[in-house]
N, C-alpha and C positions, 0 to 999 in steps of 0.2 A: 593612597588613591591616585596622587600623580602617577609614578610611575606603572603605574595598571595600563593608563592609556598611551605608552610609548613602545616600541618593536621591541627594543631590545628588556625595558623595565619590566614589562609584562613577563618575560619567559622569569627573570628571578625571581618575582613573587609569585609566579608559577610551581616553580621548582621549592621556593620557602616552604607553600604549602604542603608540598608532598612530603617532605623531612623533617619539618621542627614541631613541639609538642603542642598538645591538645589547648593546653592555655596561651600559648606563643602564637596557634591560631587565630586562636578568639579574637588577639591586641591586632591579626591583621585585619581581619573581617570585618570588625568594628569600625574601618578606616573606610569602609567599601559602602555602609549604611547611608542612605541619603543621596546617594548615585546609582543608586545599583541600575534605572533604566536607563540611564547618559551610559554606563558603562557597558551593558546590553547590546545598545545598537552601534558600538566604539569596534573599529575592528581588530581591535588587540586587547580592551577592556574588556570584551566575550569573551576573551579565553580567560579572564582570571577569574569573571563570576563561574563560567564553567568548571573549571579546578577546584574551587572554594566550594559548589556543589556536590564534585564526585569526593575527596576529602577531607572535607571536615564536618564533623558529628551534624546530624541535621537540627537538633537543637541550640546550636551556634547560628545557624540561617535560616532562622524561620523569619526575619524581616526581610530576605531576598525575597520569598514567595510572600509575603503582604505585602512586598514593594511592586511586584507585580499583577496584583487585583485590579483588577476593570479593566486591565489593556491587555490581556492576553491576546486577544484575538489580533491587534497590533503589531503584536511583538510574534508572533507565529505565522504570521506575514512575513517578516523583516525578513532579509538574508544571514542575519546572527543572530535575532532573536528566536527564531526557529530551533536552532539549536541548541540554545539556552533552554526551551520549554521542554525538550527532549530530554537534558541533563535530570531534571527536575523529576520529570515522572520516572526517572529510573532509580536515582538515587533518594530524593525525600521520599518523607511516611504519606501514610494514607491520609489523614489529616491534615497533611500541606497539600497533597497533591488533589484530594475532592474538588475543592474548591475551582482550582485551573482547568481541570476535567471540565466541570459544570459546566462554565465559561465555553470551554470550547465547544461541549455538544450546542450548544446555544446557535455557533454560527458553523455546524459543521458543514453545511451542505456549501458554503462558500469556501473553508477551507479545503474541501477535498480535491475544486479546481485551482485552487489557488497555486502561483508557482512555487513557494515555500510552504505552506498551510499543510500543502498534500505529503509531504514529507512526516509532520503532526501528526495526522490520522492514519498513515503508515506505521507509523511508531506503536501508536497503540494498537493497532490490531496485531501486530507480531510479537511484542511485547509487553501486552496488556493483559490487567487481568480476563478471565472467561468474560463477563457480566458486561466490560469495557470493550471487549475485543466484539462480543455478539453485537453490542449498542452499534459499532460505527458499521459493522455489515448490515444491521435493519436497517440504516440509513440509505444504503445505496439501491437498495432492491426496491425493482419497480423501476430505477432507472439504469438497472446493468449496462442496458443496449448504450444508452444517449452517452453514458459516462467514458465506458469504454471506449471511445471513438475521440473522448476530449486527450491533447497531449498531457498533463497532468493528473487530470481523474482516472486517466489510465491505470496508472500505478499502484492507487489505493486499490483498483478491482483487482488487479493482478497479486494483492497481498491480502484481498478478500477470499480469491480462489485458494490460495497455498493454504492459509490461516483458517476457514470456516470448519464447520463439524459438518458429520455426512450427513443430518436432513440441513445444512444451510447448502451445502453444494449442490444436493438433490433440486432445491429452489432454484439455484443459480441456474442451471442446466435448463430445467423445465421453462425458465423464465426467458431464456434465450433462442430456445426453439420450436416460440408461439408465432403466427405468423399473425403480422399488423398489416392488416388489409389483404391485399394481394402481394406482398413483400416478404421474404424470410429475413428476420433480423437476424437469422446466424448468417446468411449470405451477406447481409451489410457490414458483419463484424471480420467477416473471413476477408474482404475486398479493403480493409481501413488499413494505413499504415500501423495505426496505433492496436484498435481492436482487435488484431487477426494475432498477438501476441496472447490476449486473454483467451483464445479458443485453445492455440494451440497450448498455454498451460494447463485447460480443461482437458484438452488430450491427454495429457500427460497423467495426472495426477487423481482422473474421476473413477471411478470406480466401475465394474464391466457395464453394469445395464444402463449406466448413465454413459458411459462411452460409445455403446451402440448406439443408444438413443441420438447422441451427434452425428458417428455414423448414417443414420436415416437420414436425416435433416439434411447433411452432407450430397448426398448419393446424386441427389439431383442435380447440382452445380460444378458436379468434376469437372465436365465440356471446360465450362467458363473460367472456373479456378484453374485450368491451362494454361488460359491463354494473361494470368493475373500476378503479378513480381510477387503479391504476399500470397496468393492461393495458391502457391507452387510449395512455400514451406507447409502449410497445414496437410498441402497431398503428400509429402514426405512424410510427416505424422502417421498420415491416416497409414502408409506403408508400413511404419514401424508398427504400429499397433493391431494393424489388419492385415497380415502377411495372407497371400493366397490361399493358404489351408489353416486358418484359424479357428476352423470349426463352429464359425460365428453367423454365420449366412442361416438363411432365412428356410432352411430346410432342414432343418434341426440339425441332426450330426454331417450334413454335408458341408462342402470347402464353402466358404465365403469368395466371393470375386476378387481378384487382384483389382489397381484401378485402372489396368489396363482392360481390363475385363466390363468394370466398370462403365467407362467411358464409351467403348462399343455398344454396350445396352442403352446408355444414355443417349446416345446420338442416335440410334436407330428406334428411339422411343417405348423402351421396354420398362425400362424404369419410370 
């Protein structure tokens, strides 16, 4: 366990792990029991518990994951704990990792702002199972707009969009281009440093009728997304994806507007 927590000790019980045999593990592991959280948030003792997780049999370390019961939410905090709980849910079984799951949905709405947490609930939605990956998308919806706009809850919406099935993206979409009050929250999300990333991934990756459907939403705020650092890439989008004869305009088989086209309608009030 000493040298776990030193710069250089750490990389050869590193490297131990990854070469010597299944029992020659065990005699290390067993050294590691009773520190595993001192060594968690150690910043060279996180890479040996991390090693010892991706290496050896998860039935040698099922007391790493009872060693970290009731403080997950702590430890997915940390700046190395975070990555520890990552390790975890990829390499242990489903019965070590339930449990840390649980835990997390518990405090997820704090983890997904969180400045490490959100890393967590990234994890699982990209590499979660279906059931796991759907849980932390019900989670967000209902607050797409507010989250997206946070510097960290960003990130989870932006691996909610990549990650979701097409009725959750359908949601997402529709959820985005309801107007609250007299306000368009696609226009609050297109003008955000942060948010105007998760439109333009919805550009990218939503499917025709939900891209139109942005489109509309859009049409009204070219003018101002002009004159806007971030609404300048989303009208680059809307380019790629709505070229001047896209066949997509509101006349059935005729051309759709460029937005240079656009923008004159807009401003002369036609739109």
């Amino acid at each position: 366990m000493v040298f776990s927590a030193y710069r250089y000790g750490c990389r050869v019980v590193q490297k131990a792990l990854e070469v010597i045999s299944k029992d020659q593990q065990r005699e290390i592991v067993m050294q590691l029991e009773g520190n595993v959280v001192k060594l968690v948030k150690d910043q060279n003792g996180n890479h040996v518990i991390q090693k010892a997780i991706e290496c050896v049999p998860p039935d040698l370390i099922s007391f790493i994951c009872k060693s970290i019961t009731g403080q997950v939410y702590s430890l997915s905090t940390h700046p190395y704990g975070c990555r520890v709980i990552q390790r975890i849910l990829e390499h242990c079984t489903d019965d070590q990792t339930r449990p840390i799951l649980e835990e997390l949905y518990h405090r997820i709405d704090e983890l997904i702002v969180n400045e490490y947490g959100n890393y967590v609930i990234q994890h699982i939605i990209e590499h979660g199972k279906p059931d796991d990956r759907s849980r932390c998308i019900d989670s967000c919806r209902g607050k797409i707009v507010h989250l997206s706009q946070h510097k960290f809850a960003s990130n989870v919406i932006e691996k909610c969009v990549l990650n979701s099935n097409r009725l959750q993206r359908v949601q997402i979409v529709e959820e985005i281009c309801t107007v609250d009050g007299m306000q368009s929250q696609l226009f609050q999300m297109m003008k955000d440093p942060f948010a105007n990333y998760v439109v333009q991934k919805l550009l990218d990756i939503a499917e025709p009728p939900q891209r139109k459907l942005l489109l509309q939403n859009i049409k009204p705020h070219v003018a101002q997304l002009r004159k806007l650092s971030y609404g300048k890439h989303i009208l680059a989008k809307l380019e790629k994806h709505f070229p001047s004869k896209s066949g997509l305009g509101s006349g059935g088989g005729g051309s759709n507007p460029s937005l240079n086209e656009m923008h004159m309608l807009t401003s002369s009030g036609v739109m």
